[in-house]
N, C-alpha and C positions, 0 to 999 in steps of 0.2 A: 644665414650669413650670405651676404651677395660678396662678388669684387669688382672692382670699376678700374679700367686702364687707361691710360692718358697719357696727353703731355703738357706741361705746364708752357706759359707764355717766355718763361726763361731758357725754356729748351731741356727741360730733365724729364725723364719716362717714369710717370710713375705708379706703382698696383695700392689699391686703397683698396682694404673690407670693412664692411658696416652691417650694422643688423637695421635693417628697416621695422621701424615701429607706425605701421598706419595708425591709430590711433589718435597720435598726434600729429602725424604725419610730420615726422622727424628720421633722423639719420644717427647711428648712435657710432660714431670713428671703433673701430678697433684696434685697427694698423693699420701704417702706411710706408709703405718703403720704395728704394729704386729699383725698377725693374731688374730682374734678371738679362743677359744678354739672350738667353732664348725666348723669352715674355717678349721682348723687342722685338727681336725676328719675326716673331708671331702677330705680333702688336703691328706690324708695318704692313700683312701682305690681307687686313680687310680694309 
């Protein structure tokens, strides 16, 4: 299971996990939610 952080074009921080299936070379969503205030902290200082 990977996680991916970001921020979308409307301005919200957000942690996505997915299971990478190369095979297909697909993404399979698991969850996606809004950052925590400390994922943010952490999300800002790379």
């Amino acid at each position: 299971m990977y996680g991916a952080f970001g921020q979308t074009f409307g301005g919200r921080y957000l942690a996505v996990f997915f299971i990478y299936k190369p095979a297909t070379q697909t993404a399979l969503v698991i969850s996606a939610r809004d950052m925590s205030d400390k994922e943010r902290k952490t999300y800002g200082r790379k």
